[in-house]
C-alpha positions as CSV (number, residue, x, y, z in Angstrom):
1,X,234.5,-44.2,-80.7
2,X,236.1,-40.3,-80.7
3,X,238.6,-41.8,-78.5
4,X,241.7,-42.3,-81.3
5,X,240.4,-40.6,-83.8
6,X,243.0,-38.2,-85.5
7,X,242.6,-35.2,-87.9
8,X,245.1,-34.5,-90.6
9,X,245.2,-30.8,-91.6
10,X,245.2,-29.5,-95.0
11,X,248.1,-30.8,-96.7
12,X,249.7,-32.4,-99.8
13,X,250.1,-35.5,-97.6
14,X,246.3,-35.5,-96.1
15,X,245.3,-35.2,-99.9
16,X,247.5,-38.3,-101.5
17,X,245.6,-40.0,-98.2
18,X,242.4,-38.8,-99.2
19,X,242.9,-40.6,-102.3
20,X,242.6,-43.9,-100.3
21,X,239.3,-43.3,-99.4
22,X,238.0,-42.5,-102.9
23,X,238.6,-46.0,-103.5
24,X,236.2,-47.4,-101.2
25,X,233.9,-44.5,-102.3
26,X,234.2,-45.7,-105.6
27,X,233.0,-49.4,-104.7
28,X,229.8,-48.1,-102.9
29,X,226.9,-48.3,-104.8
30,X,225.4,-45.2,-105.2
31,X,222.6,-43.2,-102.7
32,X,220.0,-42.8,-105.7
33,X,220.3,-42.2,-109.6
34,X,222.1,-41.5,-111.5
35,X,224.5,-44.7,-112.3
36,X,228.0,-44.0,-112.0
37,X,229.2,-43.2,-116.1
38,X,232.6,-44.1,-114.7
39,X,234.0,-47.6,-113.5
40,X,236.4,-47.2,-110.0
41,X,239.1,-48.3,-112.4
42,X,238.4,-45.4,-114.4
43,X,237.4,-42.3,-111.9
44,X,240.3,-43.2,-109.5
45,X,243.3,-42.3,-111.5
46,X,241.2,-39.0,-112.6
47,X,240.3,-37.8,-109.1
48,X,243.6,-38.6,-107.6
49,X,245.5,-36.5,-110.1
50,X,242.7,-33.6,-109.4
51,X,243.5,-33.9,-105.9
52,X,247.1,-33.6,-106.6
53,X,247.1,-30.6,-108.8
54,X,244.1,-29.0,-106.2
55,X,246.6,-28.9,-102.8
56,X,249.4,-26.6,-102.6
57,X,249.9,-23.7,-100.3
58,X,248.3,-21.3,-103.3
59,X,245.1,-23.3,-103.9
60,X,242.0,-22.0,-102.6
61,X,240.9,-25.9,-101.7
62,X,241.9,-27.9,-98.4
63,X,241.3,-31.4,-97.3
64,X,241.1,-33.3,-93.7
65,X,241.7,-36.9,-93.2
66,X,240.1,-38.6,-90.2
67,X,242.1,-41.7,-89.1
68,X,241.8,-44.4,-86.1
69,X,244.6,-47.0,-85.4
70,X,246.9,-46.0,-88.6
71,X,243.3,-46.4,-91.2
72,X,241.6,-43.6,-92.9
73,X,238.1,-43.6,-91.7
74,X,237.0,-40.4,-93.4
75,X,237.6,-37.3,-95.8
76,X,236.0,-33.8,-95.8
77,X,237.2,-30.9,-98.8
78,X,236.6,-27.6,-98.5
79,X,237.3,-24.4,-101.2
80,X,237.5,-21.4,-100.2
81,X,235.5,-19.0,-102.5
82,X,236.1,-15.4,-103.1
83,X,233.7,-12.4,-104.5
84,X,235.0,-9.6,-105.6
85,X,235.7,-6.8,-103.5
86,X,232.5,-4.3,-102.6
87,X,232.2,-1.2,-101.2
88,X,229.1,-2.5,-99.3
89,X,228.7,-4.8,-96.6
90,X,227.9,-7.4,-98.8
91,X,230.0,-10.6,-97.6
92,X,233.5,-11.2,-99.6
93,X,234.4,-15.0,-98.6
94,X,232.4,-18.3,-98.9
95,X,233.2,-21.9,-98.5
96,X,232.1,-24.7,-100.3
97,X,232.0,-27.7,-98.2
98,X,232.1,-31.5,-100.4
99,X,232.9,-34.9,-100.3
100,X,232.6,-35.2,-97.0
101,X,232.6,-39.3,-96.3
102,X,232.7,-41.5,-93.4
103,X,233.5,-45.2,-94.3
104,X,230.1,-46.6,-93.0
105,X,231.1,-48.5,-89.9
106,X,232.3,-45.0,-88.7
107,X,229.1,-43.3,-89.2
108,X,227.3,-42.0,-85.8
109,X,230.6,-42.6,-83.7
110,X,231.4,-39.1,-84.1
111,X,233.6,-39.5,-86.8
112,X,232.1,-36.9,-89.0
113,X,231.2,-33.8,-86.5
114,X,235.3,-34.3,-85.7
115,X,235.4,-33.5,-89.4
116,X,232.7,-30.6,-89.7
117,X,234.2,-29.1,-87.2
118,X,237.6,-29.0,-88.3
119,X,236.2,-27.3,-91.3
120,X,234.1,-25.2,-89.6
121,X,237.4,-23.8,-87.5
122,X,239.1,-23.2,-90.7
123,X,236.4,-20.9,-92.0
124,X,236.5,-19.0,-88.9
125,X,240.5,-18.6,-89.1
126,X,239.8,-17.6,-92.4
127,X,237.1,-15.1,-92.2
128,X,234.5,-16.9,-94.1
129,X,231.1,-15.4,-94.1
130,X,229.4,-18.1,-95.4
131,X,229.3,-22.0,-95.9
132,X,227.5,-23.5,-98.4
133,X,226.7,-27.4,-99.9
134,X,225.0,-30.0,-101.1
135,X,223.6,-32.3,-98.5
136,X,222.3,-36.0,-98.8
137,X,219.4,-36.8,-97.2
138,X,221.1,-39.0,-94.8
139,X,223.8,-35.6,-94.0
140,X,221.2,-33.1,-93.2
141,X,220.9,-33.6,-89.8
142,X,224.6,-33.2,-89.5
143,X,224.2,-30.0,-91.0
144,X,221.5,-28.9,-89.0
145,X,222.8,-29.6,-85.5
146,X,226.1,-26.7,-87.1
147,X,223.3,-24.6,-87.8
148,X,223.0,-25.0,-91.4
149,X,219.8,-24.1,-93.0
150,X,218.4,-23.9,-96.5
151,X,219.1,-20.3,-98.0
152,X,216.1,-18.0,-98.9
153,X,218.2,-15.5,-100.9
154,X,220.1,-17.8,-103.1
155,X,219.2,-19.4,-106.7
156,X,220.7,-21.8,-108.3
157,X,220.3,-23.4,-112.0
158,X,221.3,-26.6,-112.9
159,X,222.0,-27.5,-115.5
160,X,222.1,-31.2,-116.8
């Protein structure tokens, strides 16, 4: 299935795309609780004008579309997240990796390492020292074929 595949960079144009696939996000039901608060009719005019105002050449976030024969298959965002400057060799640059989705007749075709790893060659590019997220139960062995592991030196409060 890898063959045709195509990844869009980080764009304006990949994000308005990305958009599209928010929409058949929005009609999945969800992995576990919580309920959506939101109907698609009202979350897809909000998140397509965050995406909007989120991708410009300034903005610390990028996005990459994954299409096959002219139809967005998938979408994976990425921020980049700086620390401030130390005179120790504490690292400087993170990234957060999210909404990474795969419409589901795309999953295990290799759809979403063509993804990861697009991401994963940005944060090199860009000197990132760490990549961090949020994984699903059904993602996590994604994840853990990139090398991701679960961190024994962060915390992290939530706060509902």
């Amino acid at each position: 299935m890898q063959k045709g595949l195509v990844v869009w960079g980080f764009c304006a144009a990949a994000a308005l795309a990305a958009s599209a696939i928010m929409e058949a996000r929005a009609q999945q039901a969800p992995a576990a609780p919580p309920a959506p608060v939101e109907t698609a009719a009202q979350f897809l005019p909000r998140c397509i004008e965050w995406m909007r105002r989120r991708i410009d050449d300034e903005s610390p976030w990028r996005v990459w579309v994954l299409t096959h024969n002219d139809t967005i298959v998938g979408n994976i965002w990425l921020e980049l997240v700086e620390k401030l400057p130390n005179p120790n060799v504490e690292r400087e640059m993170h990234a957060y990796v999210t909404n990474f989705f795969i419409r589901p007749e795309y999953r295990n075709t290799g759809a979403g390492s063509r993804l990861l790893e697009a991401v994963l060659d940005e944060c090199k590019r860009a000197h990132v020292d760490s990549v961090f997220l949020w994984p699903s139960d059904r993602s996590r062995p994604l994840y853990e074929r990139y090398g991701f592991t679960a961190p024994s030196t962060m915390l992290v409060l939530e706060q509902h």
